[in-house]
C-alpha positions, 0 to 999 in steps of 0.5 A: 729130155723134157717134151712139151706140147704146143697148141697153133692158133692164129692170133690175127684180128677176127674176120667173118667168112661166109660160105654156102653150104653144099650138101653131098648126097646121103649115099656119097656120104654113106659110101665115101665117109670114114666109117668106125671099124673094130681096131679103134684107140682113144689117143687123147681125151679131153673135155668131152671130146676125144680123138679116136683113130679107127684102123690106124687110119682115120681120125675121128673127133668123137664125143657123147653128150645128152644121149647122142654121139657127134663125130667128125673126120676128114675125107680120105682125099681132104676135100670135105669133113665127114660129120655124123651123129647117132641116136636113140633108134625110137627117133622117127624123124628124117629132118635133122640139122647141125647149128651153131650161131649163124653157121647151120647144115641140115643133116640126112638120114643115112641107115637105121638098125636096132641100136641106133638111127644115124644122120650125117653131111658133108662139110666142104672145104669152102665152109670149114671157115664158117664151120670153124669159126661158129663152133669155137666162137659159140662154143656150143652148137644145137643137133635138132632131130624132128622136134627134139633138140639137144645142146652139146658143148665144145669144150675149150680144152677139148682135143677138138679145140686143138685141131680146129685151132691148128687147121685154122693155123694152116689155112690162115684163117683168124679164130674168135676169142678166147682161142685167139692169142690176144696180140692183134694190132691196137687199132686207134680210135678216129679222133687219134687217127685223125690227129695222127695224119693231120698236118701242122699249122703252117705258120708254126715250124716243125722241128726235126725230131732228136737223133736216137741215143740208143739203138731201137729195140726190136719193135716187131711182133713173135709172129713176124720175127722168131726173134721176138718170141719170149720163149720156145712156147710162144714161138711155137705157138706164135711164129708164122714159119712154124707151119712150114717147118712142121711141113718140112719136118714132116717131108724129111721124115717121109724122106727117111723112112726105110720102107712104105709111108709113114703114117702122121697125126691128122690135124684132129690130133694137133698135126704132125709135129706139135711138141717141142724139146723144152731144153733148147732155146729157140729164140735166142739160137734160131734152132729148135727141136720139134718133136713127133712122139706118135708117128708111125713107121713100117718095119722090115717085117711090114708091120707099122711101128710106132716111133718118136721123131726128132727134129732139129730145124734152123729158122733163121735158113728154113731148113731141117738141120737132122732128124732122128727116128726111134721105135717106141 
């Protein structure tokens, strides 16, 4: 079976989003944020970014550029990403700050030990938009410590670029190009416009347009319709029921789990669900089959194992067809 990895993004036309910024507390941050831990595994890297799960836990989007290490992950209850950045021990400086285009955070001064000085905020949720909107538009951001500043890259290949591509997937939220798929509603200009909807001359009669001779092909757009996607990449990427149908997958697979919880890719890592079996044709049957290869089931000894996870899901009726879960 030939397993393919889709990226979500929302291919709808680009809109601003503009959200104030609220700053948790240097000690909220330092109390609540995820915190690296002695388990850690690089589970993809790309770019210069990569993704980096801590205890079997927390995802973290990490990446080291020009001397310092940015990392982001969401807040255990979901409400806020978590962003840190660690640096030389020599910088002196308690003002610091995050930007990228119009999008800007100051960042507090939380600890200091002999290795290295770490800054970090809160991003809440109502400036995930902004946030996400700046960096992948900018696709760079400036960390400024005191009076030094450094530039870091968000590399459009990255496994951050995934993530934030299939966050603003989930939330409906329209990415900049070039993450945006490019097949928006051609906007007409106001003199077609105005052509468009002006009336006839009154003196001159209309004719009644011609009777089809053949049936009208399907006008709609893959997003809207499963039907009208050229091929199973562009409904996964494209349609807008997807998202529901990872959900449910995801639900199915909670459903079956024969002891505790079963531990799912965070949306750093693409979510939950973001491959496909390149074998069967979904625009053409309806059905398709999504696949999980990194989920994580407990045993009957209590131990988590990791498992792939197939899932059989029908558009057409919106409902998971069967579900097979299979140790690593």
């Amino acid at each position: 079976m030939l397993i393919n990895k889709c990226y979500s993004r929302d291919s709808a036309a680009d809109r601003r989003v503009s959200a104030q910024v609220v700053l948790a507390l240097a000690s909220v941050i330092a109390m609540a944020a995820p915190a690296f831990a002695a388990s850690e595994r690089t589970v993809e890297r790309a770019g210069s970014w990569s993704d980096v799960i801590a205890d079997e836990a927390t995802v973290w989007v990490v990446s080291t550029q020009s001397g310092i290490k940015v990392r982001v992950a969401p807040m255990p209850d979901g409400s806020s990403l978590a962003m840190e950045v660690i640096a030389d021990p020599s910088v002196e400086s308690q003002d610091a700050s995050f930007s990228a285009g119009e999008f800007s955070l100051p960042l507090q001064r939380i600890s200091t030990s002999q290795q290295s000085v770490l800054f970090g905020t809160s991003i809440p949720a109502q400036s995930l938009p902004s946030f996400i909107h700046a960096f992948t538009h900018e696709r760079t951001a400036t960390i400024r410590l005191g009076e030094v500043t450094d530039e870091i890259s968000l590399d459009g290949t990255s496994a951050a670029v995934s993530g934030l591509s299939f966050y603003a997937q989930e939330h409906r939220i329209a990415l900049p190009a070039p993450f945006a798929t490019g097949d928006a509603p051609v906007v007409p200009d106001a003199a077609t416009e105005q052509a468009a909807v002006s009336p006839a001359d009154p003196g001159v009669p209309t004719a009644p347009a011609p009777p089809p001779s053949t049936p009208p092909a399907i006008t709609s757009s893959c997003r809207d319709n499963w039907k009208a996607c050229h091929d199973n990449e562009d409904l996964m990427n494209n349609y807008h029921g997807v998202a529901e149908a990872r959900a449910k997958c995801q639900e199915e697979g909670d459903r079956r789990a024969a002891f505790g919880t079963p531990k799912w890719p965070g949306f750093w890592s693409g979510g939950s669900f973001g491959h496909f079996d390149a074998g069967s044709d979904g625009p053409r049957t309806g059905r398709l089959t999504i696949v999980e290869p990194d989920a994580q089931f407990q045993n009957q000894f209590g131990a988590m194992a990791h498992s792939t996870v197939l899932c059989l899901y029908d558009f057409d009726q919106k409902t998971v067809q069967s579900i097979q879960i299979s140790p690593n």
